[in-house]
C-alpha positions in Angstrom: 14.5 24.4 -30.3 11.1 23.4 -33.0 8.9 21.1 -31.3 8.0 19.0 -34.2 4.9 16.8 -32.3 3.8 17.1 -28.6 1.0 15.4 -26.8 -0.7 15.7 -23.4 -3.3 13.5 -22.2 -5.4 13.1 -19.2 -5.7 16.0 -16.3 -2.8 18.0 -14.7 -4.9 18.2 -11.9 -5.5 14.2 -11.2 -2.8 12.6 -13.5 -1.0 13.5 -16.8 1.7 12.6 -19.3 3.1 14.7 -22.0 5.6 13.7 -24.2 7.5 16.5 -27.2 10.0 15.3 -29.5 12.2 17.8 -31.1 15.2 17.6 -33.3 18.8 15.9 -31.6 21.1 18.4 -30.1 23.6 16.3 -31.1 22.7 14.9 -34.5 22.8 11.3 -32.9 26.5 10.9 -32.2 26.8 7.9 -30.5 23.4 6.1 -30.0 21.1 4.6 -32.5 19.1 6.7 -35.7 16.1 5.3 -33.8 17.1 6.6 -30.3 17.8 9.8 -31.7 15.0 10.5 -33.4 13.4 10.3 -30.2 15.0 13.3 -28.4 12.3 15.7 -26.7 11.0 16.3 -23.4 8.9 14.9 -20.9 6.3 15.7 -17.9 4.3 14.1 -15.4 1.7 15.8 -13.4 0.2 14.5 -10.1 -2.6 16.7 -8.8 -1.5 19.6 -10.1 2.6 19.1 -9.5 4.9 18.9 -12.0 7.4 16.4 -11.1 9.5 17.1 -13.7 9.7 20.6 -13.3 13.4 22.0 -12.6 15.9 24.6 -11.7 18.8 25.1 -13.6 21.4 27.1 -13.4 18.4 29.9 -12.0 16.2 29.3 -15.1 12.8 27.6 -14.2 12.5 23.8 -16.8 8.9 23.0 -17.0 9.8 20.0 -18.5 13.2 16.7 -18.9 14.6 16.9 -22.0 16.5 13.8 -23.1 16.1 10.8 -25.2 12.6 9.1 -25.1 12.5 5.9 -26.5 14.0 4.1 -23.7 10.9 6.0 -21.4 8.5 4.7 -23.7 10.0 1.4 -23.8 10.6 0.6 -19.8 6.6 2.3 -19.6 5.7 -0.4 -22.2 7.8 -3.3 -21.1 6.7 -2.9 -16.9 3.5 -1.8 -17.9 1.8 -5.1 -15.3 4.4 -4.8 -12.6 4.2 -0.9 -12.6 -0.2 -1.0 -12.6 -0.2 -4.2 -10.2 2.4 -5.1 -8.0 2.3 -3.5 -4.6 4.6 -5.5 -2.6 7.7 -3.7 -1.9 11.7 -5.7 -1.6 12.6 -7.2 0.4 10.9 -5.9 3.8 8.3 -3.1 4.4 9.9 -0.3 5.8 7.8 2.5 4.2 4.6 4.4 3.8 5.1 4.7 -0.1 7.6 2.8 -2.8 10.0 5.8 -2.6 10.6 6.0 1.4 10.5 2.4 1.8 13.2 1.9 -1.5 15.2 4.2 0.4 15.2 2.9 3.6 16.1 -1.0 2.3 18.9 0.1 -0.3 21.1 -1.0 1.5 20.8 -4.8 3.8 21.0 -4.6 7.9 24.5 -5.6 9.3 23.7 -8.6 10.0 22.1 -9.6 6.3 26.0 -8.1 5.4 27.6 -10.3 7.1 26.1 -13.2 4.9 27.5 -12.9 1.2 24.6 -14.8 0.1 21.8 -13.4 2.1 23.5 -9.7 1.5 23.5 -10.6 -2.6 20.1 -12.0 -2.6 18.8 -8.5 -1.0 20.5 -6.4 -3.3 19.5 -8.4 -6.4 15.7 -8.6 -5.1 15.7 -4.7 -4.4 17.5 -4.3 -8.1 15.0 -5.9 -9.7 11.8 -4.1 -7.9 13.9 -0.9 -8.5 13.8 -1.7 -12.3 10.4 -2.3 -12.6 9.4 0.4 -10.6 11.6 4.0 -10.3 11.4 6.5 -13.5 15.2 6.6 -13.1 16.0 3.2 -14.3 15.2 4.2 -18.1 17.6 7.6 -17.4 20.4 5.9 -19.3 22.3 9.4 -18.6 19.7 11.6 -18.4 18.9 14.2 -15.3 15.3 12.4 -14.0 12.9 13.0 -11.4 13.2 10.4 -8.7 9.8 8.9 -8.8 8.3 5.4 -8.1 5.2 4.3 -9.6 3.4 0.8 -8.0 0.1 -0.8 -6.6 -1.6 0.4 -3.5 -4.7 -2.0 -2.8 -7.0 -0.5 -5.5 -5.0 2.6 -6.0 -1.9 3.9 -7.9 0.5 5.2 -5.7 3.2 7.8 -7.5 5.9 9.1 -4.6 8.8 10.8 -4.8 11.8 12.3 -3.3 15.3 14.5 -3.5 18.0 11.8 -4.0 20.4 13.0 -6.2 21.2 10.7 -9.1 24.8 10.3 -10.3 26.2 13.2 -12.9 23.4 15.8 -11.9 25.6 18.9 -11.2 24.9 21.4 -8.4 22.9 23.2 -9.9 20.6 21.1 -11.2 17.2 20.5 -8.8 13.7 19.3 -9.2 11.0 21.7 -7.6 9.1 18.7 -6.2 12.2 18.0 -4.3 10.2 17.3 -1.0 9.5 13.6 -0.6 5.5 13.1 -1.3 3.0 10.6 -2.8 -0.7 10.5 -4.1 -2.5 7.5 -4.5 -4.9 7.3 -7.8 -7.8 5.4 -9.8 -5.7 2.8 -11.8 -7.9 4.0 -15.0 -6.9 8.0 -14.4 -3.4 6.3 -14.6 -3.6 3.7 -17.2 -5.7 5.5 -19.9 -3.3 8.7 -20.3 -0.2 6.8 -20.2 -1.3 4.2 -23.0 -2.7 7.0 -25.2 0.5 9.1 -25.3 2.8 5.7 -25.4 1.0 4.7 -28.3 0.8 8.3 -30.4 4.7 8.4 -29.1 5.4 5.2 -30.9 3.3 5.9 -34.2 5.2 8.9 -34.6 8.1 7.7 -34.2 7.3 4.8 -36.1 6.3 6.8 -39.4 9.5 8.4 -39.4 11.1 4.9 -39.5 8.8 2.5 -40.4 11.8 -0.2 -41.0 12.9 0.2 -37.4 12.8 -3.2 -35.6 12.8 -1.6 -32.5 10.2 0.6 -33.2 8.0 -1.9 -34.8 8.6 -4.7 -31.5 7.3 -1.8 -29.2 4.2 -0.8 -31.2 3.3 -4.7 -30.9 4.3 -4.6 -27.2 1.6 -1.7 -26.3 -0.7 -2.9 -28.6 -0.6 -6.3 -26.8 -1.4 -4.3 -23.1 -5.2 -4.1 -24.0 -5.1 -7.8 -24.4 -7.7 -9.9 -22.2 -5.5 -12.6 -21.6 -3.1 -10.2 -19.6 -6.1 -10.4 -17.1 -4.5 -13.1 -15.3 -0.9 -12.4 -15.3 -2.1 -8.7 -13.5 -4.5 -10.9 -10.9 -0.9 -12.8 -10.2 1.0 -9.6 -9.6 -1.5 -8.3 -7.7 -1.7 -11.2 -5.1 2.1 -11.4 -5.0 2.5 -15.0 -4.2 6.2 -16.0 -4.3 9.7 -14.8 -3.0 10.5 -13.7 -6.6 9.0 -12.1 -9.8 9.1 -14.9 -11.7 7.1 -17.2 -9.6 4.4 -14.9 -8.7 2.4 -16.2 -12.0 2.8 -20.3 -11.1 2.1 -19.8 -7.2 -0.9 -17.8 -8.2 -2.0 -20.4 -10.3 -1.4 -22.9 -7.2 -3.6 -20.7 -5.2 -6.2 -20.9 -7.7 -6.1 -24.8 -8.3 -5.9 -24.9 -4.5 -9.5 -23.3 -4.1 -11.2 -25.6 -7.3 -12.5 -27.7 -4.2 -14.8 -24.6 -3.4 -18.4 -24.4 -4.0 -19.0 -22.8 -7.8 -20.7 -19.4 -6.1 -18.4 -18.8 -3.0 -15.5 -19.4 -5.6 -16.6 -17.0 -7.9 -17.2 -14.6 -5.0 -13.3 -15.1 -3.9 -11.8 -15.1 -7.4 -13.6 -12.9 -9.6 -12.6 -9.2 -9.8 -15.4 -5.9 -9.1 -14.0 -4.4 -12.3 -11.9 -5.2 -15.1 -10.7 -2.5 -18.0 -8.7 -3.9 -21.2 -5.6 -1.9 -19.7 -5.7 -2.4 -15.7 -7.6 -4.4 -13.2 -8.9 -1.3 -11.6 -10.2 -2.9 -9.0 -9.3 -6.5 -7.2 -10.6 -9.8 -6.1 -11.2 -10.9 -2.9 -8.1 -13.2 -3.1 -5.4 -11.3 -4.7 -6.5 -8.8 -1.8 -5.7 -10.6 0.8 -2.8 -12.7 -0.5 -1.0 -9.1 -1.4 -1.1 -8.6 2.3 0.5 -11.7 3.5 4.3 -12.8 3.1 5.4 -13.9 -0.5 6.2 -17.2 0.9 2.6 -17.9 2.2 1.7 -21.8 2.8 -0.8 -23.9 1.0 -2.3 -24.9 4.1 -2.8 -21.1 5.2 -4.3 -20.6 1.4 -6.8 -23.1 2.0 -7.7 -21.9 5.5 -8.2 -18.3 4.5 -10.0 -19.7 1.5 -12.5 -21.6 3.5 -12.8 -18.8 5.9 -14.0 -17.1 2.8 -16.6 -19.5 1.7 -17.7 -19.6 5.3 -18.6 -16.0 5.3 -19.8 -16.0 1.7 -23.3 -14.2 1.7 -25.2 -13.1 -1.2 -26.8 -10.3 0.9 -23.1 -9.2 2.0 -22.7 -6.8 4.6 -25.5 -6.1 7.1 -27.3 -2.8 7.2 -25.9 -1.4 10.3 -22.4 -2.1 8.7 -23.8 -0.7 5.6 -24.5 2.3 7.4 -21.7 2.9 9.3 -18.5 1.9 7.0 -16.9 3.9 4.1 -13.3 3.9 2.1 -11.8 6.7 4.4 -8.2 6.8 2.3 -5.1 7.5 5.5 -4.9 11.3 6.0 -1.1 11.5 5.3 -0.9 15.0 6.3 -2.9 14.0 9.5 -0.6 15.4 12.4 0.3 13.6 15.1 0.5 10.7 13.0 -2.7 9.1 15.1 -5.1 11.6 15.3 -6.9 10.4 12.2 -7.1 6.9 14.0 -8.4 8.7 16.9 -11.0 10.8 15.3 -12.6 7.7 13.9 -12.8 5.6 16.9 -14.6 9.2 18.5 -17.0 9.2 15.8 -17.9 5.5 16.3 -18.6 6.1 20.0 -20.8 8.8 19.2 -22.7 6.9 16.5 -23.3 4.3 18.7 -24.3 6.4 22.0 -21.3 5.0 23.9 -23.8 2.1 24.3 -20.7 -0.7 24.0 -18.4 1.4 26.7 -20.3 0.8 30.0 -18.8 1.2 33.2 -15.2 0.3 33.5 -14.6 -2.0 30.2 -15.1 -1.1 25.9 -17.0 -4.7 25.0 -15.5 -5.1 22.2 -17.3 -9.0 21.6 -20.5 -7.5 22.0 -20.2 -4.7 19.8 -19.4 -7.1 17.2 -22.3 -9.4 17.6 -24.3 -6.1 17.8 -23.1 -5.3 14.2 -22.9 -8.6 13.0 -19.4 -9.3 12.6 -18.3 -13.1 12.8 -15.4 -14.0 14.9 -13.6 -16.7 13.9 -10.1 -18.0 15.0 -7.6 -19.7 13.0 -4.7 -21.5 13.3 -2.5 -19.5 11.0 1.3 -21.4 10.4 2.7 -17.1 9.5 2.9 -16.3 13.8 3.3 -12.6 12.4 -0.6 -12.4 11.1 -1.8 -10.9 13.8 -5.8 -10.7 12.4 -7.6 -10.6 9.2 -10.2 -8.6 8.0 -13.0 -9.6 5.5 -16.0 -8.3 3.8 -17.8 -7.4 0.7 -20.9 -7.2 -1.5 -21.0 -11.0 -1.0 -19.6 -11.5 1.9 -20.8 -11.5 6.0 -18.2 -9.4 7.7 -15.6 -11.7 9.6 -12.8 -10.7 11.6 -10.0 -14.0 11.7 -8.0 -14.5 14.9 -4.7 -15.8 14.7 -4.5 -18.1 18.0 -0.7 -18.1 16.8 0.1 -14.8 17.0 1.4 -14.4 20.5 -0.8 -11.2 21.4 -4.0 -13.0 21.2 -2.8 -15.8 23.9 -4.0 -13.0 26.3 -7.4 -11.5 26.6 -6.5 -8.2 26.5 -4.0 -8.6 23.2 -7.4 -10.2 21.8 -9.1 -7.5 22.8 -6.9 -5.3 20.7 -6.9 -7.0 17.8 -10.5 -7.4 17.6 -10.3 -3.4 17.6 -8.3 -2.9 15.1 -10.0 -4.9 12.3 -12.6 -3.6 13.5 -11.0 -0.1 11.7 -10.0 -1.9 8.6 -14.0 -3.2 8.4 -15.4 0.1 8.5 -12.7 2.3 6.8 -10.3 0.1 4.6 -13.2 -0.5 2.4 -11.6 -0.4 -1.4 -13.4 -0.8 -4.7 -16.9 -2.0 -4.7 -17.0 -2.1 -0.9 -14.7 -4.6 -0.7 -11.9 -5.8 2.3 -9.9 -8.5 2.7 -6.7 -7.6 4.7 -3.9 -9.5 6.8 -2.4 -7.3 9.9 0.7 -8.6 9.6 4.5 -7.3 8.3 3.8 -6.7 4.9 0.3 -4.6 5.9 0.3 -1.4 4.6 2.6 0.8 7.0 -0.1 3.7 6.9 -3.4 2.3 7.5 -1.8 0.0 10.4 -0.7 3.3 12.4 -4.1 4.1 12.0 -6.2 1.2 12.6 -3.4 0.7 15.9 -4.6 4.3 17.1 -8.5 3.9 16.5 -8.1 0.7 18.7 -6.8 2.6 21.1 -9.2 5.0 21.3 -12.2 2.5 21.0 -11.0 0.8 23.9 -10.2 3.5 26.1 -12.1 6.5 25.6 -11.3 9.8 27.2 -14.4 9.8 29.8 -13.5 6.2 30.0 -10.0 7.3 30.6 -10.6 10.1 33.3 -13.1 7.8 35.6 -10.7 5.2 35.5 -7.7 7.9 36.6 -9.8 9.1 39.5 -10.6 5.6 40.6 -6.6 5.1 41.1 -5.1 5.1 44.5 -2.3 5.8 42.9 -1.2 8.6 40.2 -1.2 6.7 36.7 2.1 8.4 36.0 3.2 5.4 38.6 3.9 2.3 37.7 1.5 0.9 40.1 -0.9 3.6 39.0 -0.3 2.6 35.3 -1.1 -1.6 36.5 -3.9 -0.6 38.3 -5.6 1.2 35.2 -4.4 -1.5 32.6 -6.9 -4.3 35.4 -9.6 -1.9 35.2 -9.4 -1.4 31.0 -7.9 -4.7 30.3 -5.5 -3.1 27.9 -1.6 -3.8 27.2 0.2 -1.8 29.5 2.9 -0.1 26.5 -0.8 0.5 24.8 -1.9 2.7 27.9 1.1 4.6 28.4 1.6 5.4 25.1 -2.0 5.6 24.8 -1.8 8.1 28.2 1.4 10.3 26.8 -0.9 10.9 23.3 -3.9 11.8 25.2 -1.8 14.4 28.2 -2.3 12.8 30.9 1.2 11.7 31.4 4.2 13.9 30.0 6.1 13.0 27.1 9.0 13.6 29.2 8.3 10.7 31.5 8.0 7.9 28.7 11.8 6.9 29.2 11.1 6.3 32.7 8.1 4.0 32.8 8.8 2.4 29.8 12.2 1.2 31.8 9.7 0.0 34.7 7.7 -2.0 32.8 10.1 -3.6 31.5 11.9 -4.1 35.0 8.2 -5.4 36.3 8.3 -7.8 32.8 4.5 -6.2 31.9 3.9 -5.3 28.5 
């Protein structure tokens, strides 16, 4: 079959789109003149994969071939969701879009039980699913299941092998393996709107009295638009149970802060970099509000907002946190899951001589004041924010404590969390050196594991570790053992042991056991 026009832009090795169009198979039986003029072929590349590669039949398919005006259109149409909205349905139960859409299609038994709840889930994961998965536009075509959305200042594209209804047996995508890479937003954004926009022109020259064609050429000529700029800062901070009250609650938010000073307000709400097509990078703000719950409280709002002000610094970070910090993207091949966390936490001990872990205890409050990190604790009303991270080009570094959040009633849950920030101060760091994150449920999955496991290791280190063993009376593998250790470390004592099983010096195979104990002795 002639290929009458065909363009690829951008790189096969970072991102790329190519769109063909060639004459209908079918002469456009049954759809539209304009829809069938469209018929082609499509492919996406993501560092050198072609997702759209196929097997059919035993014939290698570099490339879909259906209609493509509806592609062009639901790429047009989601264009600010697709660049800018991160938060995922209803819960997050997944390291990318894909695995976490596939773990929440369908509602818990107990959100079942409830008509309402159980319809309110499905509608909420409908809608995210139409905004966001490549198969939504298939309208009976055989698609690659892939799901485009916000990561922080990234693009995330992540796939999988579901099987869509009508694709026969013998019928399979290459990339059939669930994966994900996470992208500049301008690598995305300026391939896709150059081949949406050639797509459309061509189209549109061969019907230049189609409605439908001319509606869409205004709708991508619109995306470069500076007055979109707000409407993306609103998906980005994700403020509101539902898509259509993100915009509104983010202009709350924003009225909420007009109290603040003019240059700490400018600081919070003003992004590090701004293209006519994407906000490829964030402000301080949207960054933190994406991490929260939808449903976050004025009064929290304010608090974080002040929080903000109160760290506000021209000079931004100090230079030993200049020194040591860097964006350090999650190692998603990192095997076990923790070791990246744990090679961190190593380096950190190194850098600083070990000069913080003394004797029996990690001081975790002096190391801060030794870097110049501010401690501050709030009274969050979300108990599930466990600690926030901030910092920036014009901001002090400040680690917020949520005297709410039932693991910081105790010195040693404190402890933790003070560690774990710590992570997402020196690693987390997105565009233009900037952080402001929420530990909480709707956290990113990834870099939580992480920042969890260089906590653990910053707090007990191996030497650490082994004096503190050999000090025992009693074997750690022991419950008493295990107690006696989590005095000496002041450390949870489901941290240790799991800490412990990681590290060898208790067997895998014993985890059952003492995690029955501790709960029969009521220590956690």
């Amino acid at each position: 079959m002639a290929i009458r026009w065909d363009r690829l832009a951008g790189d096969t090795s970072v991102f790329a789109l190519r769109i063909a169009f060639a004459d209908d198979p079918d002469d456009g039986q049954g759809i539209s003149p304009d829809v069938a003029l469209s018929w082609g072929s499509f492919q996406i590349w993501v560092n050198g994969r072609n997702l759209c590669a196929h097997q059919e039949e035993g014939e290698h398919i570099n490339a879909v071939h259906w209609y493509q005006l509806p592609l062009i259109e639901w790429f047009a149409c989601n264009w600010d969701a697709l660049l800018h909205e991160e938060r995922l349905p209803v819960r997050n139960e997944g390291d990318t879009g894909w695995a976490s859409l596939r773990a929440t299609m369908f509602p818990p038994p107990a959100v079942e039980l409830d008509e309402e709840k159980s319809s309110r889930w499905e509608s909420t994961w409908q809608r995210w699913w139409a905004r966001h998965a490549l198969r939504a536009t298939r309208e009976g075509g055989l698609f690659p299941d892939v799901v485009l959305r916000r990561f922080r200042d990234s693009i995330e594209v992540s796939w999988g092998s579901v099987r869509s209804g009508g694709m026969p047996h013998h019928f399979e995508f290459v990339e059939s393996a669930p994966g994900s890479v996470r992208l500049s937003p301008r690598d995305v954004a300026a391939p896709l709107h150059d081949v949406l926009s050639e797509a459309c022109q061509y189209l549109l020259s061969l019907a230049p009295e189609s409605q439908r064609l001319r509606e869409l050429s205004a709708v991508l000529h619109a995306l470069d638009a500076d007055e979109r700029h707000e409407e993306r800062l609103s998906w980005l901070a994700g403020i509101g149970a539902d898509e259509g009250g993100h915009s509104v609650s983010w202009q709350r938010a924003k009225h909420l802060m007009s109290e603040l000073a003019d240059a700490p307000r400018r600081a919070i709400l003003e992004c590090s970099e701004v293209s006519p097509l994407v906000v490829s990078g964030s402000c301080h703000a949207a960054l933190m509000f994406g991490s929260f719950a939808p449903n976050v409280t004025e009064s929290d709002v304010l608090a974080l907002a002040r929080t903000m002000v109160e760290l506000y610094s021209p000079q931004g970070d100090p230079h030993e946190i200049v020194e040591m910090s860097r964006s350090a993207p999650v190692d998603q091949f990192a095997t076990p899951s923790w070791s990246q966390g744990y090679r961190l936490a190593e380096e950190i001990h190194e850098e600083l001589h070990m000069d913080f872990a003394r004797n029996d205890l990690v001081d975790v409050d002096a190391l801060m004041g030794q870097l110049g990190i501010e401690i501050l604790e709030l009274d969050l009303s979300d108990e599930s924010i466990r600690g926030v991270s901030i910092a920036g080009p014009q901001h002090r570094p400040g680690i917020v404590v949520n005297t709410r959040h039932n693991a910081n009633e105790h010195a040693h849950g404190r402890r933790f969390t003070l560690a774990h920030e710590f992570c997402h101060l020196l690693f987390d760091r997105v565009e233009g050196r900037r952080l402001a994150l929420a530990s909480g449920p709707w956290a990113p999955r990834d870099i939580e594991r992480r920042a969890n496991a260089f906590a653990a290791m910053l707090l007990m280190p191996v030497d650490l570790i082994q004096r503190t063993i050999s000090d025992l009376p009693q074997p750690v593998n022991t419950t008493r053992g295990l107690l006696g250790a989590v005095r000496r470390l002041q450390v949870g004592a489901t941290s240790l042991l799991h800490h412990l099983i990681n590290l060898g010096f208790i067997e895998e195979s014993e985890r059952s056991r003492m995690e029955e104990e501790l709960v029969s002795s009521d220590v956690r």
